[in-house]
C-alpha positions as CSV (number, residue, x, y, z in Angstrom):
1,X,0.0,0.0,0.0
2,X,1.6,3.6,-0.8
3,X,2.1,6.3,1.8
4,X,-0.8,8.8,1.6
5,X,0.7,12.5,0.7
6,X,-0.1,14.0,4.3
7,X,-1.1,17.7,3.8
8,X,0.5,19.5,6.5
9,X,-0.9,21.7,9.3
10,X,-0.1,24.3,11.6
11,X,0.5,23.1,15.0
12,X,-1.6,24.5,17.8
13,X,-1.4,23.9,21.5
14,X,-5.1,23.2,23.0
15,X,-5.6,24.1,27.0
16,X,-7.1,22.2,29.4
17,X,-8.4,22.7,33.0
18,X,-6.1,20.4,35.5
19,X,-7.0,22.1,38.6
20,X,-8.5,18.6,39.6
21,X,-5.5,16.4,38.7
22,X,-3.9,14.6,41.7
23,X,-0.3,14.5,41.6
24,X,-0.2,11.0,43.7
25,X,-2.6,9.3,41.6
26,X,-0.3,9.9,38.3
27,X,2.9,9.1,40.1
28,X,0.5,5.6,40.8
29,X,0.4,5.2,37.0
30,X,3.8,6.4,36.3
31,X,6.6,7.2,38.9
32,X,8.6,10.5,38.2
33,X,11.5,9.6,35.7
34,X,9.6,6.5,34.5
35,X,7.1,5.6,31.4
36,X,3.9,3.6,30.6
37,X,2.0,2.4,27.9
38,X,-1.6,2.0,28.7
39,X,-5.3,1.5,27.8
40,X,-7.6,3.7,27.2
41,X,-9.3,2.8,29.5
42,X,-6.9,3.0,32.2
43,X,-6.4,7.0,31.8
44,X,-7.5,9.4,33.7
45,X,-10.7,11.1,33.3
46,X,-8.5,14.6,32.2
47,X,-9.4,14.8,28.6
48,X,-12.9,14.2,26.6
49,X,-13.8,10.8,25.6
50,X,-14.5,11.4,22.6
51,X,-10.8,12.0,22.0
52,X,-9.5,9.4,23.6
53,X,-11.9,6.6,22.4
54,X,-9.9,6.9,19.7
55,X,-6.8,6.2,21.2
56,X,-5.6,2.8,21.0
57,X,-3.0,3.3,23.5
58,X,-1.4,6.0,25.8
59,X,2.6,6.1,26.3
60,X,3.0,8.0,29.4
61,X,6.0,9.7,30.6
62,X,7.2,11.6,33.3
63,X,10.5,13.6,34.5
64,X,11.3,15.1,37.7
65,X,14.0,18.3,38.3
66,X,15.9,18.9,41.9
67,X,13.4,21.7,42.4
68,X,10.6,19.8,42.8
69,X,9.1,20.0,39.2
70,X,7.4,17.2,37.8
71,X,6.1,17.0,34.1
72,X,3.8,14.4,32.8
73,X,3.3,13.6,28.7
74,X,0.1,11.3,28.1
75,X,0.6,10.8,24.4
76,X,-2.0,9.3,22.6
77,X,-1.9,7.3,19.8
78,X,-4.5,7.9,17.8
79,X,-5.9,5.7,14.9
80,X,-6.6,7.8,11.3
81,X,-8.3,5.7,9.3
82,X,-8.3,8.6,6.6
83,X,-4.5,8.7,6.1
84,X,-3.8,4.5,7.3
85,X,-1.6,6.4,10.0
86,X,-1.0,6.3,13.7
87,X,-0.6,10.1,14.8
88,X,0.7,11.2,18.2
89,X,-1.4,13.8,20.3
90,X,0.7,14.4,23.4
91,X,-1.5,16.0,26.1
92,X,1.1,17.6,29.3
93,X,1.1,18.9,32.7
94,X,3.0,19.9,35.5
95,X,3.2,19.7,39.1
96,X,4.9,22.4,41.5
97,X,5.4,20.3,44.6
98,X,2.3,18.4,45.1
99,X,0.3,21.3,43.3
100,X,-0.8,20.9,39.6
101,X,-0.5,24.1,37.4
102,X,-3.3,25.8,35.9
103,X,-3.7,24.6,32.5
104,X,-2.3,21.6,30.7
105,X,-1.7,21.4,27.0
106,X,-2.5,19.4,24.3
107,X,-0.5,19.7,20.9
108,X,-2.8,19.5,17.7
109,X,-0.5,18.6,14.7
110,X,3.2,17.8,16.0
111,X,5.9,18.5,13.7
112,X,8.6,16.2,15.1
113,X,10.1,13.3,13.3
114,X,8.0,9.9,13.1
115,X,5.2,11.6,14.9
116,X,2.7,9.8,12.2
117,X,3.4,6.4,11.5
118,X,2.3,4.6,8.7
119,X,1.9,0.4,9.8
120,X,2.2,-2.0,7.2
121,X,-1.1,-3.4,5.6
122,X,-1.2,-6.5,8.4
123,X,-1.6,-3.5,11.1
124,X,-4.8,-2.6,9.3
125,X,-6.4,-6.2,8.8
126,X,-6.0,-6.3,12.8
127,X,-7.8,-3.8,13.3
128,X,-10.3,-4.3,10.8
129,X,-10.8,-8.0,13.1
130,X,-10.1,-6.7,16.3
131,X,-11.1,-2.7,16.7
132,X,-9.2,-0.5,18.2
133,X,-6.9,-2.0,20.9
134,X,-3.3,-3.0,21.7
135,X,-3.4,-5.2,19.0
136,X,-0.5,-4.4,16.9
137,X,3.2,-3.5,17.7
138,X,4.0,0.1,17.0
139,X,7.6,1.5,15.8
140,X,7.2,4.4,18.3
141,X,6.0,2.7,21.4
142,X,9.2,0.7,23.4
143,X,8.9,-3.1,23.3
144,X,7.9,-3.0,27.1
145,X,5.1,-1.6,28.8
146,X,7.4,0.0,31.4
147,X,11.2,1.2,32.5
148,X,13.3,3.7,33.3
149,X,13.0,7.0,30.7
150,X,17.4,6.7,30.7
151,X,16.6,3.3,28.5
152,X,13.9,5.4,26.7
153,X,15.3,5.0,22.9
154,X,12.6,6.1,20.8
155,X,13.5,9.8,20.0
156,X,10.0,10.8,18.3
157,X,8.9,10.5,22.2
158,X,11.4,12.5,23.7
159,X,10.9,15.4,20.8
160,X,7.1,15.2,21.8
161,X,7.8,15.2,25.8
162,X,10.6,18.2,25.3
163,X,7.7,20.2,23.0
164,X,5.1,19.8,25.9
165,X,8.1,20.9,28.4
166,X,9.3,23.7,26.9
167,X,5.2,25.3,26.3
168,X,4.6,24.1,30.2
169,X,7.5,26.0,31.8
170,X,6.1,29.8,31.2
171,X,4.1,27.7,34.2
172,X,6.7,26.4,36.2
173,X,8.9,29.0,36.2
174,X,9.6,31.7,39.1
């Protein structure tokens, strides 16, 4: 199957309410210097549904400084049946301490390397099966659920995270 000819967009960042987010109950889904792939399913309640239904997963990420600074990347993986592509929409947000920031972002249209990936044709036949669902091994997801973000090799996550870090810190910063 040929690549679709993506037409390119602007990126925008999109804001979000996360005066309600507990930092404890994200360091219980991902301790600070750590990542995880999840379900759907197993995200917190932060962003619509309707967005994330169309997640099949959620590679989560988060990285803590020596003054008490914690950011959090939730980056979605979101099926586009229009362009057979997988794009990434990384949603972040930052905690002060044990106190969230105001707003956390979401970035519409990246524009880092392999932030769409096009899966061979046997990726869509699964999900044509199976639906939506960790079904099908992704280039830009790591091999294991979980680790240490030092052993974190897959640089289209780490462009993503630093994007959603550098936006966050007019937050963070004194």
């Amino acid at each position: 199957m040929a690549k679709k000819k993506r037409k390119k967009r602007k990126k925008k960042y999109d804001w979000f309410d996360i005066s309600n987010q507990d930092k404890k109950e994200w360091e219980k889904i991902c301790p600070v210097n750590e990542y995880r792939i999840l379900k759907p399913k197993d995200f917190p309640k932060v962003l619509p549904q309707s967005l994330t239904d169309k997640y099949d997963s959620i590679f989560i990420m988060a990285s803590g400084s020596a003054d008490g600074i914690a950011y959090y990347m939730a980056n979605g993986n979101r099926v586009d049946f229009n362009d057979n592509a997988v794009d990434q929409q990384p949603f972040g947000l930052a905690f002060i301490g044990p106190d969230t920031i105001p707003s956390g972002s979401l970035i519409q249209h990246g524009d880092w390397e392999d932030r769409t990936t096009n899966p061979p044709d046997e990726f869509w036949e699964y999900i044509t099966c199976s639906g939506i669902g960790n079904c099908y091994p992704l280039s830009e997801l790591p091999t294991s659920e979980s680790g240490s973000i030092e052993d974190l090799n897959i640089s289209s996550q780490k462009d993503a995270f630093n994007d959603l870090v550098k936006v966050l810190k007019k937050y963070t910063q004194k």
